[in-house]
mmCIF entry with sequence, helices, sheets and N, C-alpha, C, O atoms, coordinates in Angstrom:
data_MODEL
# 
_entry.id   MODEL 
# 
_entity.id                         1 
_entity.type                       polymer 
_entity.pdbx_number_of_molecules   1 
# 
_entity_poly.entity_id                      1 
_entity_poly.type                           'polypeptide(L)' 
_entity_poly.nstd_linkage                   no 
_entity_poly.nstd_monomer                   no 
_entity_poly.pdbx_seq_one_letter_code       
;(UNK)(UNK)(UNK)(UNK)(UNK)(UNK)(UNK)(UNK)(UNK)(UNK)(UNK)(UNK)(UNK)(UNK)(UNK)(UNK)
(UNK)(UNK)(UNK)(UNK)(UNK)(UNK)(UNK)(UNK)(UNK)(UNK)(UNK)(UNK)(UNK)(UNK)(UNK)(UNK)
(UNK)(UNK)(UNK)(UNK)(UNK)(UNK)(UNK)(UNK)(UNK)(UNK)(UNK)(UNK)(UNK)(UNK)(UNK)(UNK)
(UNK)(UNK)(UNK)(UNK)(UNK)
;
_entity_poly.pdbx_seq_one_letter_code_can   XXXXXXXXXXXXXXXXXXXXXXXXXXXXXXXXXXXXXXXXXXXXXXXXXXXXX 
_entity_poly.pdbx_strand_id                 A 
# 
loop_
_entity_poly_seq.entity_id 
_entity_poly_seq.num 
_entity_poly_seq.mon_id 
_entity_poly_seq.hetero 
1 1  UNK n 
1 2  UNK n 
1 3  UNK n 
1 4  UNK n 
1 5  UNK n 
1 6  UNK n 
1 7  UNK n 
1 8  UNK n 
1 9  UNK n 
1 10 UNK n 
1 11 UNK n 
1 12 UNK n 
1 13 UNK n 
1 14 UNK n 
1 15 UNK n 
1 16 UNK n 
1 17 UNK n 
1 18 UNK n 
1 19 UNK n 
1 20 UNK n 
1 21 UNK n 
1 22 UNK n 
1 23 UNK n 
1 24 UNK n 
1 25 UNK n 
1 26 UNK n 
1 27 UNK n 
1 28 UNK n 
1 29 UNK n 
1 30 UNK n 
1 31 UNK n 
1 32 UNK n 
1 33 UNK n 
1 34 UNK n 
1 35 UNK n 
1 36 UNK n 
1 37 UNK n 
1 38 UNK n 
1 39 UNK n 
1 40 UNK n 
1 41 UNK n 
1 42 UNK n 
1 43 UNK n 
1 44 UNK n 
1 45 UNK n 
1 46 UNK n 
1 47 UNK n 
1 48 UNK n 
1 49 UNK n 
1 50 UNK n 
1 51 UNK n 
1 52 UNK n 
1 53 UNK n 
# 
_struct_asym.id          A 
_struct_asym.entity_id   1 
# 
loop_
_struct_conf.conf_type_id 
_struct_conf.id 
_struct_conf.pdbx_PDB_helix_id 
_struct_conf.beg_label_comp_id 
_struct_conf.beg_label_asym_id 
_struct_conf.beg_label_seq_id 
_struct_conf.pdbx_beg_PDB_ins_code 
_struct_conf.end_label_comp_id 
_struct_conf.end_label_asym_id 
_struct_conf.end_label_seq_id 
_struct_conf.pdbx_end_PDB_ins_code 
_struct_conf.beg_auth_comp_id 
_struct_conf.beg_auth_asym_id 
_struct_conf.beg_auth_seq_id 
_struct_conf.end_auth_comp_id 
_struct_conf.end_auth_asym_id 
_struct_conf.end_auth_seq_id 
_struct_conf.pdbx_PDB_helix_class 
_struct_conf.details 
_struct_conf.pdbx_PDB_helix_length 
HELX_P HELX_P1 AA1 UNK A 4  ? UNK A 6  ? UNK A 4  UNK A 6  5 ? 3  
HELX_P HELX_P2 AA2 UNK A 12 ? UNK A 14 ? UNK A 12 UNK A 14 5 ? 3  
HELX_P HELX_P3 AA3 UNK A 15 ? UNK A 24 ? UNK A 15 UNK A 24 1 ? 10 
# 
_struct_conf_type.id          HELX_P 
_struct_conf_type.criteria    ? 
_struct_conf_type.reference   ? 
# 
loop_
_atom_site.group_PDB 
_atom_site.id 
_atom_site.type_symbol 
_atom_site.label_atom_id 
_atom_site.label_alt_id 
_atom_site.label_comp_id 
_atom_site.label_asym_id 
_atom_site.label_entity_id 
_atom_site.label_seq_id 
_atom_site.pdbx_PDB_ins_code 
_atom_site.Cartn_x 
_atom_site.Cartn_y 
_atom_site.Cartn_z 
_atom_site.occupancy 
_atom_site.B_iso_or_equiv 
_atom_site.pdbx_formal_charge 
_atom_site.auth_seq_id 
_atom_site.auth_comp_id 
_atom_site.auth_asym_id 
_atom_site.auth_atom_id 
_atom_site.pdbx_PDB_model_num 
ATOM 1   N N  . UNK A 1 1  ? 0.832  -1.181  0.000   1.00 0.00 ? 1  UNK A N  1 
ATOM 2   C CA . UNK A 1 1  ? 0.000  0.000   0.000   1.00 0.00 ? 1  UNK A CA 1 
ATOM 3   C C  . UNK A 1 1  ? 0.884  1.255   0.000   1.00 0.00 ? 1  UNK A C  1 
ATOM 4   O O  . UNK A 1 1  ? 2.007  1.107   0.484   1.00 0.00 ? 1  UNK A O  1 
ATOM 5   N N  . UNK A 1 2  ? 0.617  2.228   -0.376  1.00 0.00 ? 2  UNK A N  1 
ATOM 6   C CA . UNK A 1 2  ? 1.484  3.253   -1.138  1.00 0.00 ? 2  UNK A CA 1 
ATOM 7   C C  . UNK A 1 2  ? 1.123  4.357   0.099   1.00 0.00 ? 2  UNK A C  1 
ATOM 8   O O  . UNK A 1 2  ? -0.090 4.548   0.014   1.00 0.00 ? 2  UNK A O  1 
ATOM 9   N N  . UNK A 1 3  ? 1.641  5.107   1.138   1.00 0.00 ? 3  UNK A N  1 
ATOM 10  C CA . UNK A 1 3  ? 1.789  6.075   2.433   1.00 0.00 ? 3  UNK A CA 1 
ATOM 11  C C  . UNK A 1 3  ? 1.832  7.179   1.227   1.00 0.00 ? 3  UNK A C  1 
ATOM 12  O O  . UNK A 1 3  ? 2.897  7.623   0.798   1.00 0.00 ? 3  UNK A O  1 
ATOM 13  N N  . UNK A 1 4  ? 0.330  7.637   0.647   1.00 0.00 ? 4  UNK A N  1 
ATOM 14  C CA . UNK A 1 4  ? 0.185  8.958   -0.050  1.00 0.00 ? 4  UNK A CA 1 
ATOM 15  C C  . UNK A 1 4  ? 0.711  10.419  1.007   1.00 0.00 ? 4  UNK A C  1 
ATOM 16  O O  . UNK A 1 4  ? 0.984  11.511  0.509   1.00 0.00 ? 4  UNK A O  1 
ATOM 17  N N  . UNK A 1 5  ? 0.745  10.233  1.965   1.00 0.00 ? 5  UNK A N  1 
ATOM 18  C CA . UNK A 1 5  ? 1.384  11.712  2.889   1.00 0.00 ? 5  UNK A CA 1 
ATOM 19  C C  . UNK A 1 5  ? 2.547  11.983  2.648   1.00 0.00 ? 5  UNK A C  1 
ATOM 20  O O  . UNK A 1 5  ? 2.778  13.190  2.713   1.00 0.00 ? 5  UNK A O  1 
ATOM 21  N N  . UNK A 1 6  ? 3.733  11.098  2.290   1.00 0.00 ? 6  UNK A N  1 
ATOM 22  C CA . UNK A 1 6  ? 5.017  10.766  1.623   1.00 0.00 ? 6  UNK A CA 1 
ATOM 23  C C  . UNK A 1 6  ? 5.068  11.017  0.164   1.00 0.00 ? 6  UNK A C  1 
ATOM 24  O O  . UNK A 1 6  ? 6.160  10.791  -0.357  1.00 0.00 ? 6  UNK A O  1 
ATOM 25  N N  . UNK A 1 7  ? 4.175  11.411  -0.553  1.00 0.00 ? 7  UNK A N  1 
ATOM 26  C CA . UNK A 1 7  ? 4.064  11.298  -2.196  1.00 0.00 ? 7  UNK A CA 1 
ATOM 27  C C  . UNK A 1 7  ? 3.249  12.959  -2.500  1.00 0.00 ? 7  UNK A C  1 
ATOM 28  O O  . UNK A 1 7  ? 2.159  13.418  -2.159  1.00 0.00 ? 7  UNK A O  1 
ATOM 29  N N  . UNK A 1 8  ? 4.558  13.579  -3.406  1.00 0.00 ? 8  UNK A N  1 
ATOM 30  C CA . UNK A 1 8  ? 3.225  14.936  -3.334  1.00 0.00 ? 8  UNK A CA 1 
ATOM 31  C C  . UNK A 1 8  ? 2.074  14.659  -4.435  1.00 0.00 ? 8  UNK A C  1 
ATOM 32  O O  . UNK A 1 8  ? 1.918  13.853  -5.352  1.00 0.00 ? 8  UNK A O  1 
ATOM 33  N N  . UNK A 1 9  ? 1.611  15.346  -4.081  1.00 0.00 ? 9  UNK A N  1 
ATOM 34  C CA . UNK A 1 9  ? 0.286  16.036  -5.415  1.00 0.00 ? 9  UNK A CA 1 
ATOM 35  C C  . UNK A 1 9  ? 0.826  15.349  -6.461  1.00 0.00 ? 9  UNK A C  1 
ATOM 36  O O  . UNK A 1 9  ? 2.021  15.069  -6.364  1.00 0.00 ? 9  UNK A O  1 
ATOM 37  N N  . UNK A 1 10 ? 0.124  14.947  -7.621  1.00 0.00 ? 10 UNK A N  1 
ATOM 38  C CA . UNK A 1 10 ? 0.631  15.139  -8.710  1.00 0.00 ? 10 UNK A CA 1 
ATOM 39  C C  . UNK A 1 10 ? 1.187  16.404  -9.568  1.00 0.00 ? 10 UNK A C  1 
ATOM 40  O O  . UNK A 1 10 ? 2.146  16.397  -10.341 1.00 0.00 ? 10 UNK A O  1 
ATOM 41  N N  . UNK A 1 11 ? 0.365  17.454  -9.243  1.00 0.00 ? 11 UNK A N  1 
ATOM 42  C CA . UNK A 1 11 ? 0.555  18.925  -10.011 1.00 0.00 ? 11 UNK A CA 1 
ATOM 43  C C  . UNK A 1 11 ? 1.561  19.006  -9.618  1.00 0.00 ? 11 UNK A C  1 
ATOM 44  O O  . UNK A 1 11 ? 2.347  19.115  -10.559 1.00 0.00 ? 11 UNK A O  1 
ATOM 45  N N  . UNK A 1 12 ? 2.104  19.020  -8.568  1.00 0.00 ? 12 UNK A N  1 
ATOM 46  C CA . UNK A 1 12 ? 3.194  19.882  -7.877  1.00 0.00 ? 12 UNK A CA 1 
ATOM 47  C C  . UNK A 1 12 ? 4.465  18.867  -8.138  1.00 0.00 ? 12 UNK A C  1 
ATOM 48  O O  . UNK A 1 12 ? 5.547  19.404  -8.375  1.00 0.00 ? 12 UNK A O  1 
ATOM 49  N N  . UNK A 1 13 ? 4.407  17.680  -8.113  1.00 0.00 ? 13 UNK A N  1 
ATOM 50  C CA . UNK A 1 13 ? 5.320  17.073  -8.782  1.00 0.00 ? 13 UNK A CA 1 
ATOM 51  C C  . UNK A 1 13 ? 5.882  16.649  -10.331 1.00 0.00 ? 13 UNK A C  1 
ATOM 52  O O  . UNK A 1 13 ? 6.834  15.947  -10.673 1.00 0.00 ? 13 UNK A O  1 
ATOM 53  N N  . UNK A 1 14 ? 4.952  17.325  -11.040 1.00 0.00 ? 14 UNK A N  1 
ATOM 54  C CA . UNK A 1 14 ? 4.890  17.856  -12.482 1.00 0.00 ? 14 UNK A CA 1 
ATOM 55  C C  . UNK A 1 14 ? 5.346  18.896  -12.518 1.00 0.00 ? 14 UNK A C  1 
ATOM 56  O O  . UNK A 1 14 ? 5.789  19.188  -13.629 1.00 0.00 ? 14 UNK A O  1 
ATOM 57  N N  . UNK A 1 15 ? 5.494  19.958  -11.439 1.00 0.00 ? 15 UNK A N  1 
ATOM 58  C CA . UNK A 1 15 ? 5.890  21.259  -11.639 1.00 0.00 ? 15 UNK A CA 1 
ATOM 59  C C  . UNK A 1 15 ? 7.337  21.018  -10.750 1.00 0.00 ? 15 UNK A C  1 
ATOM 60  O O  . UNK A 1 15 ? 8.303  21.430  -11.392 1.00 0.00 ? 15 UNK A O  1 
ATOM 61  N N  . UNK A 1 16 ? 7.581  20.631  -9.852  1.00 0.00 ? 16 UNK A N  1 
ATOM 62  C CA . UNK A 1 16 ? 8.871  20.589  -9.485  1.00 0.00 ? 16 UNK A CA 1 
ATOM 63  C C  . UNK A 1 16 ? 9.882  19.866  -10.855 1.00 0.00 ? 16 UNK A C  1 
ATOM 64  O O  . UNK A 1 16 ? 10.956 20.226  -11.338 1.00 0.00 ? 16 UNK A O  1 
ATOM 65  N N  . UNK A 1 17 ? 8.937  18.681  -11.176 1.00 0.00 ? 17 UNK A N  1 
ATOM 66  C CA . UNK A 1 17 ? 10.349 17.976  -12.372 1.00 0.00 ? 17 UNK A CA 1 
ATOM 67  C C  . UNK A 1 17 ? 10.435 19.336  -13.859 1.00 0.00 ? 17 UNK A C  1 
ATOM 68  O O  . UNK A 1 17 ? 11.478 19.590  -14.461 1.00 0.00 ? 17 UNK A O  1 
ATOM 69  N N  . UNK A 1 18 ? 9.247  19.918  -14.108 1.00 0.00 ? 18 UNK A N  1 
ATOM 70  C CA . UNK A 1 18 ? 9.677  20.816  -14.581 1.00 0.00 ? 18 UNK A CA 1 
ATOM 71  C C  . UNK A 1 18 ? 10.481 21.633  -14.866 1.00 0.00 ? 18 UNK A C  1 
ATOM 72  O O  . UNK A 1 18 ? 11.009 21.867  -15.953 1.00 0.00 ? 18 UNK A O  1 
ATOM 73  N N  . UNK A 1 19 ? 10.680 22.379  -13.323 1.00 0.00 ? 19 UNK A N  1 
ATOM 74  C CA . UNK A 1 19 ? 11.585 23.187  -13.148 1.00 0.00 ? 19 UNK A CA 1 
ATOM 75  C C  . UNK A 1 19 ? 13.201 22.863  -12.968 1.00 0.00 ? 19 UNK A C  1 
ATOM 76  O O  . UNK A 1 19 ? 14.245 23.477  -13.187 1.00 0.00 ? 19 UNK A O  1 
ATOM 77  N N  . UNK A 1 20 ? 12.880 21.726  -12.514 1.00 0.00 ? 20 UNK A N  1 
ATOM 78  C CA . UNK A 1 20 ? 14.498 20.953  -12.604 1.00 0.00 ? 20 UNK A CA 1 
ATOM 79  C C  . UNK A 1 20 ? 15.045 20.892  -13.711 1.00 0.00 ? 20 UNK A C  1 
ATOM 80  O O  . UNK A 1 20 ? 16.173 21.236  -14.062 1.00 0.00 ? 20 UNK A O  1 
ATOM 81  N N  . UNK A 1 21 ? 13.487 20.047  -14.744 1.00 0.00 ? 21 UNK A N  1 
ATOM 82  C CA . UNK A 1 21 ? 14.257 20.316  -16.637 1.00 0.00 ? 21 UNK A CA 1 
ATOM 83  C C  . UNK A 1 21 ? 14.935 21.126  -17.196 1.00 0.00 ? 21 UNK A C  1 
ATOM 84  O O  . UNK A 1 21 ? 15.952 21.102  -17.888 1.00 0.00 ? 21 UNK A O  1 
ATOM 85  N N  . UNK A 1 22 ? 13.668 22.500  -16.495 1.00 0.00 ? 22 UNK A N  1 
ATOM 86  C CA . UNK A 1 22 ? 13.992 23.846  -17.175 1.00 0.00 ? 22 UNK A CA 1 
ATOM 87  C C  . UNK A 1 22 ? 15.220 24.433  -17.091 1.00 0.00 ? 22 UNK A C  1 
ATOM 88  O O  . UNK A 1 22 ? 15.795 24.947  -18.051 1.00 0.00 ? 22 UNK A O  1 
ATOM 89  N N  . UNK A 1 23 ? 15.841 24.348  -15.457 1.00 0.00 ? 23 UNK A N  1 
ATOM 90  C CA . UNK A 1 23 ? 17.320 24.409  -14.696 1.00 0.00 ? 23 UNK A CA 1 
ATOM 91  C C  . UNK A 1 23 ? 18.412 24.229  -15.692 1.00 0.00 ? 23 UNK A C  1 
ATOM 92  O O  . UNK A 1 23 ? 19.265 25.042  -16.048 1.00 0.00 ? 23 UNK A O  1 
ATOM 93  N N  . UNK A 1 24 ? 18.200 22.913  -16.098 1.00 0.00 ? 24 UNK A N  1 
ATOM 94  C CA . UNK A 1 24 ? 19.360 22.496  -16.786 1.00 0.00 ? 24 UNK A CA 1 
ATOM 95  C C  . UNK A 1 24 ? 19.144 22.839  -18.120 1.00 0.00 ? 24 UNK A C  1 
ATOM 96  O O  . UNK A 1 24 ? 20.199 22.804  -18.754 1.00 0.00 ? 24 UNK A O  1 
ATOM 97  N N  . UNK A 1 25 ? 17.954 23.228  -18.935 1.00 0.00 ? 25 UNK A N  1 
ATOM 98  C CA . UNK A 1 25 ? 18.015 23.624  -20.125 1.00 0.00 ? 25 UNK A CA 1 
ATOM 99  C C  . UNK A 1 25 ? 17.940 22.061  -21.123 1.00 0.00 ? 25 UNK A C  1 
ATOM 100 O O  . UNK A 1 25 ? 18.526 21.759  -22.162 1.00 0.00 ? 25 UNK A O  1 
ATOM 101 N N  . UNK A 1 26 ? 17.108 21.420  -20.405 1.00 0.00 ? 26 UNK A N  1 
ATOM 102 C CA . UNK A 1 26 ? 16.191 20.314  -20.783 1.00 0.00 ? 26 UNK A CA 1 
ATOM 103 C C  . UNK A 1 26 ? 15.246 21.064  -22.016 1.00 0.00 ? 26 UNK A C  1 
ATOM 104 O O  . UNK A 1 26 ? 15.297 20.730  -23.200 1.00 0.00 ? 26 UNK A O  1 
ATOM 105 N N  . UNK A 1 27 ? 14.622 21.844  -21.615 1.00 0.00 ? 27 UNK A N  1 
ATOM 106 C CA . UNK A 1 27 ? 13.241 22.171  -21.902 1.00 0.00 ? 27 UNK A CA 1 
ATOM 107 C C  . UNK A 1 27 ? 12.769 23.964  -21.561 1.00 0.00 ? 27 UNK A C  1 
ATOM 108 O O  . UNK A 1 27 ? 12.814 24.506  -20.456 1.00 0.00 ? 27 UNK A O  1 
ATOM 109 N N  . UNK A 1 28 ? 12.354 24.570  -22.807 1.00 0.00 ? 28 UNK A N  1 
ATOM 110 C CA . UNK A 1 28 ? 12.358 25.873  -22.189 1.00 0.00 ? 28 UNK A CA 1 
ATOM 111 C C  . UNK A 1 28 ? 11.094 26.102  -22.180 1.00 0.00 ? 28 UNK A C  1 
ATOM 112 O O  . UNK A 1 28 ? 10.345 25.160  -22.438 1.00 0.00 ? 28 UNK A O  1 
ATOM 113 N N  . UNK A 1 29 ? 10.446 27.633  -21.830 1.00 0.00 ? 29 UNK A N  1 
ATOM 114 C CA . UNK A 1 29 ? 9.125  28.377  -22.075 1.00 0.00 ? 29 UNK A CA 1 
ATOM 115 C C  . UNK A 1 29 ? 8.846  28.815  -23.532 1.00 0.00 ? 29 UNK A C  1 
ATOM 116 O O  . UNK A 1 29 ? 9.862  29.353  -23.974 1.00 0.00 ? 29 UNK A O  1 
ATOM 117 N N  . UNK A 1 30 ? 7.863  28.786  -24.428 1.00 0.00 ? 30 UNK A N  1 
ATOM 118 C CA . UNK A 1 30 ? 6.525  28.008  -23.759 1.00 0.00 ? 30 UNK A CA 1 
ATOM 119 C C  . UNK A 1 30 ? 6.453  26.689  -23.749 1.00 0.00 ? 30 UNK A C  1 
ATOM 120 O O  . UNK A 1 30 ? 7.325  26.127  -24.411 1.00 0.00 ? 30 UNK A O  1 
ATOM 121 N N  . UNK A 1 31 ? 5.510  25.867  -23.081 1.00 0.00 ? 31 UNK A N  1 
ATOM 122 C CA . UNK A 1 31 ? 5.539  24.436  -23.055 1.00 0.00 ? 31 UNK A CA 1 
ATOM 123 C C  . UNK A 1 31 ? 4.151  24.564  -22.211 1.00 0.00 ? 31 UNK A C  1 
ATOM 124 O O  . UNK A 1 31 ? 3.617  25.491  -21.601 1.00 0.00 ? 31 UNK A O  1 
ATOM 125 N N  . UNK A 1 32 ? 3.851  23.339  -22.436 1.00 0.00 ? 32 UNK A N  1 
ATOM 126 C CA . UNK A 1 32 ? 2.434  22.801  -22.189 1.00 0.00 ? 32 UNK A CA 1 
ATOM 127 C C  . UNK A 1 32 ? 2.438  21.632  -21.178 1.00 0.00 ? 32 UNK A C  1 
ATOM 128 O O  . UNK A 1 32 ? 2.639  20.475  -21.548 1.00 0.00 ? 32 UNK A O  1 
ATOM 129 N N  . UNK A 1 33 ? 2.174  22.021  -19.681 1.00 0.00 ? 33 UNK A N  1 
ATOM 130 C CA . UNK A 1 33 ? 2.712  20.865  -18.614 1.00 0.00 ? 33 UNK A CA 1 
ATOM 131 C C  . UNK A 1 33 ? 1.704  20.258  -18.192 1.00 0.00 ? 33 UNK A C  1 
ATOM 132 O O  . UNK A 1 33 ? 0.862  20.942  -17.610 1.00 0.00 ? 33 UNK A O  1 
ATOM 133 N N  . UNK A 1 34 ? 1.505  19.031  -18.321 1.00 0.00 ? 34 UNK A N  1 
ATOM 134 C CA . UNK A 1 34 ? 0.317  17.643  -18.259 1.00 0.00 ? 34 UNK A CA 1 
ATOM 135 C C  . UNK A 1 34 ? 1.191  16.911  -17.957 1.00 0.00 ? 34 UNK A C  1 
ATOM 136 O O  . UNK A 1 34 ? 2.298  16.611  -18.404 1.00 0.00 ? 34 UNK A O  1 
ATOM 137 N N  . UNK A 1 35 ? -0.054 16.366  -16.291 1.00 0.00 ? 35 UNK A N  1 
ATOM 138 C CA . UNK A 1 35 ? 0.588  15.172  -15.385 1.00 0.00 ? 35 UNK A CA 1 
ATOM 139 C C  . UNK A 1 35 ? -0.700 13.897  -15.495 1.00 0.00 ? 35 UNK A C  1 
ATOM 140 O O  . UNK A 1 35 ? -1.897 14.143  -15.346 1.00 0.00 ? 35 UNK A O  1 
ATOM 141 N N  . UNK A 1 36 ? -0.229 12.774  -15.733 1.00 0.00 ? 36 UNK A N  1 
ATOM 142 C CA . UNK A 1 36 ? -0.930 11.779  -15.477 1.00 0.00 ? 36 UNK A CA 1 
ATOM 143 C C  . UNK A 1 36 ? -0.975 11.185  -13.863 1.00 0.00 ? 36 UNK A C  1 
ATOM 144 O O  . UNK A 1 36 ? -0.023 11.431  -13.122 1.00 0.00 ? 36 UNK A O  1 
ATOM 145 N N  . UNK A 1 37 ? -2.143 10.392  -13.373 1.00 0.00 ? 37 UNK A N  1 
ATOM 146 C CA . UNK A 1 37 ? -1.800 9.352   -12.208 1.00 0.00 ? 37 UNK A CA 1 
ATOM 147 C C  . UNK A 1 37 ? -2.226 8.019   -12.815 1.00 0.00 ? 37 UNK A C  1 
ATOM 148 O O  . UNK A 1 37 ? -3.264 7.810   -13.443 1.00 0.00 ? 37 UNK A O  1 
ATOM 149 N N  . UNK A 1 38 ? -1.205 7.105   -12.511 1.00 0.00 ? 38 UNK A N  1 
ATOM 150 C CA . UNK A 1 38 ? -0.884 5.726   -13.001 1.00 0.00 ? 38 UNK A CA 1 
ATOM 151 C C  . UNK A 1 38 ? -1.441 4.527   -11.544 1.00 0.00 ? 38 UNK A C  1 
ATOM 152 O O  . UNK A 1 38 ? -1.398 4.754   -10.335 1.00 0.00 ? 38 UNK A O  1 
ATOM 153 N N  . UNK A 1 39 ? -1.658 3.970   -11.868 1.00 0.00 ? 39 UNK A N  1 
ATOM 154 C CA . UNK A 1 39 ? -1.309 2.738   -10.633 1.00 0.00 ? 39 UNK A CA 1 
ATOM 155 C C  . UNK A 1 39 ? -0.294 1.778   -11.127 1.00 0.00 ? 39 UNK A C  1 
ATOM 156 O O  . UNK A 1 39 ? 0.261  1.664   -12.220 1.00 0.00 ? 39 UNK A O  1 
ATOM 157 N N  . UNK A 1 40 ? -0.223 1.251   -10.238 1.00 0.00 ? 40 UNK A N  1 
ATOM 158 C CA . UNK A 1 40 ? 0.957  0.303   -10.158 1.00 0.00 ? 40 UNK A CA 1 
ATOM 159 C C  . UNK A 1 40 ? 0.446  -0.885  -10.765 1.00 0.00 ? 40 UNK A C  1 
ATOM 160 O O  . UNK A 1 40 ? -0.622 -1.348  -10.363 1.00 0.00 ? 40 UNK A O  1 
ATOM 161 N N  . UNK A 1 41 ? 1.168  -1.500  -11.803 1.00 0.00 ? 41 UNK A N  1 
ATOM 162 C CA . UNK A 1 41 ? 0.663  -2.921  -12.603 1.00 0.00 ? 41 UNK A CA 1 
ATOM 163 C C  . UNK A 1 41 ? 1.604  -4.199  -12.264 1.00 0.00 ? 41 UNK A C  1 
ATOM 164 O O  . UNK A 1 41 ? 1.427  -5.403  -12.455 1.00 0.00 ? 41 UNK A O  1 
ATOM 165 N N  . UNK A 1 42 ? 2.494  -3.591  -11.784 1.00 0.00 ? 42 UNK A N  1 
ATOM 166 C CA . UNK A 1 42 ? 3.963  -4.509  -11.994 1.00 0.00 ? 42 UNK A CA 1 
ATOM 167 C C  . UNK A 1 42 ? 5.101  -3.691  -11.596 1.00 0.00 ? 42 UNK A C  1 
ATOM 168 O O  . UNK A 1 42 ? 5.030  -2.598  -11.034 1.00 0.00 ? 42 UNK A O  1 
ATOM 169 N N  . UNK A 1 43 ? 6.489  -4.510  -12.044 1.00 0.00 ? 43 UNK A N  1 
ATOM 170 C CA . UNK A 1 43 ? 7.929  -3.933  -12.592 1.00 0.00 ? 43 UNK A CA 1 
ATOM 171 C C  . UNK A 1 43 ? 8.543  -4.866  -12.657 1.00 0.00 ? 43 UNK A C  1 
ATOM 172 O O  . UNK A 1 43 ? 8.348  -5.983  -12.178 1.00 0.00 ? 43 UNK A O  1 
ATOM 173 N N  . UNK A 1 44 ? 9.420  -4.431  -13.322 1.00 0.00 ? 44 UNK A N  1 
ATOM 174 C CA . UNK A 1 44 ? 10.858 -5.104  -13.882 1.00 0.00 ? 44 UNK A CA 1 
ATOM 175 C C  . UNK A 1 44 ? 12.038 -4.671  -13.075 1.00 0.00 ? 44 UNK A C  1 
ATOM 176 O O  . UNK A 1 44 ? 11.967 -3.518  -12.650 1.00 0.00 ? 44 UNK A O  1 
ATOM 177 N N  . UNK A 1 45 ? 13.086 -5.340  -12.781 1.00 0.00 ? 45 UNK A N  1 
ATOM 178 C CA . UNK A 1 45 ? 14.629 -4.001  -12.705 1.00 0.00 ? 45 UNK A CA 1 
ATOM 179 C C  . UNK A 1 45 ? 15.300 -4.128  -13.478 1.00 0.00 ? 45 UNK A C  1 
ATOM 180 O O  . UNK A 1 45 ? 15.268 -5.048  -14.296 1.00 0.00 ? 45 UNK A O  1 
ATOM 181 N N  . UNK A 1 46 ? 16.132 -3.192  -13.428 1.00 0.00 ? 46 UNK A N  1 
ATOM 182 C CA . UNK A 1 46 ? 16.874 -3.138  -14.471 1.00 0.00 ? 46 UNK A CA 1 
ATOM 183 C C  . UNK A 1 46 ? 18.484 -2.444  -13.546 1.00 0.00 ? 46 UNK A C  1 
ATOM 184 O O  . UNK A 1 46 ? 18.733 -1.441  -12.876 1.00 0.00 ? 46 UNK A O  1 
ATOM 185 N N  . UNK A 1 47 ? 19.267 -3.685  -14.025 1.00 0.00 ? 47 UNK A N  1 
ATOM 186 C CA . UNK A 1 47 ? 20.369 -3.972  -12.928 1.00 0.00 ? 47 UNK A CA 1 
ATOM 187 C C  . UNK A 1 47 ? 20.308 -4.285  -11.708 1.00 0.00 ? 47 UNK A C  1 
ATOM 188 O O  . UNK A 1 47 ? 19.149 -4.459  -11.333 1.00 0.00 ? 47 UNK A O  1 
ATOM 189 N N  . UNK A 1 48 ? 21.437 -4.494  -10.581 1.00 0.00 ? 48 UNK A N  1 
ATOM 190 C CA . UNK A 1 48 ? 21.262 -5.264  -9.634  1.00 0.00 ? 48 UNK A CA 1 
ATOM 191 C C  . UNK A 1 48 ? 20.096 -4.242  -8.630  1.00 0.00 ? 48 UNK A C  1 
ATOM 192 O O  . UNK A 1 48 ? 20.738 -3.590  -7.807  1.00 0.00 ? 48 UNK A O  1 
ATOM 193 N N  . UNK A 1 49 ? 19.349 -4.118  -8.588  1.00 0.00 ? 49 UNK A N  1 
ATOM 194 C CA . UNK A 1 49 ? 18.372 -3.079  -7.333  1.00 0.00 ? 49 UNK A CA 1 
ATOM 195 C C  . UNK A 1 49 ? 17.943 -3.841  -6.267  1.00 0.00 ? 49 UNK A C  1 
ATOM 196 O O  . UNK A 1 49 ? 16.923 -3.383  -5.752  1.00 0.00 ? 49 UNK A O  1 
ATOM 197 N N  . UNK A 1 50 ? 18.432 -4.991  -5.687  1.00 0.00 ? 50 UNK A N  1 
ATOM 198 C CA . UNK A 1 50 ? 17.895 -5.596  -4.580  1.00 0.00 ? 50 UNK A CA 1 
ATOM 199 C C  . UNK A 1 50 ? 18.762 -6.393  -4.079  1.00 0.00 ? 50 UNK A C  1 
ATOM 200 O O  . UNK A 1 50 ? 18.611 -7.504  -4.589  1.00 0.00 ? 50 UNK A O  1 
ATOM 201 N N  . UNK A 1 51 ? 19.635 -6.377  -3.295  1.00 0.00 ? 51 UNK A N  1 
ATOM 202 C CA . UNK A 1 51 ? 20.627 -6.734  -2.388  1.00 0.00 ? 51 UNK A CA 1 
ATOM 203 C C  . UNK A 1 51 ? 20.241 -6.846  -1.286  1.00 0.00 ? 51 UNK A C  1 
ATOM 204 O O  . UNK A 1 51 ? 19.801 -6.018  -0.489  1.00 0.00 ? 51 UNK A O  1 
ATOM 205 N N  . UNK A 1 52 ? 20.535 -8.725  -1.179  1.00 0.00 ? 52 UNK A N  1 
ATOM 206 C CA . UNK A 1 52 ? 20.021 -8.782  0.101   1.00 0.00 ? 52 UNK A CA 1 
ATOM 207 C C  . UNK A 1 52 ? 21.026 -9.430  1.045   1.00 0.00 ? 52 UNK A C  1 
ATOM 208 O O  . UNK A 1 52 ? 20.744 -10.021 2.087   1.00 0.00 ? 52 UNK A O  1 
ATOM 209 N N  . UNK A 1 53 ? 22.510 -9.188  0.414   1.00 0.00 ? 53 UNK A N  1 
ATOM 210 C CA . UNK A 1 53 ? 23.646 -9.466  1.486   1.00 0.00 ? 53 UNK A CA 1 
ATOM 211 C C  . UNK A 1 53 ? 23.645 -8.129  2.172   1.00 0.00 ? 53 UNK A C  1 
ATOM 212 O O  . UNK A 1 53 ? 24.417 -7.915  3.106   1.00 0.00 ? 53 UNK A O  1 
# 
């Protein structure tokens, strides 16, 4: 089960990765910012991500 108090908003976490893009010159103004919410179906990893020594 996913502790949503730990997870922001979606908006606001669309707008923070934004601005991080924008920072580095990812991505400039104008632009058109749309956030989806997903649930969880699965995953895969990809490389070692679970060490259990």
């Amino acid at each position: 089960m996913i502790d949503k108090s730990r997870v922001p908003k979606s908006e606001r976490l669309a707008g923070i990765l934004f601005e991080a893009l924008k920072k580095h010159g990812a991505i400039d103004e104008p632009a058109w910012l749309q956030w989806y919410v997903a649930e969880e179906r699965g995953g895969k990893p990809h490389g070692n991500v679970l060490d259990f020594e």
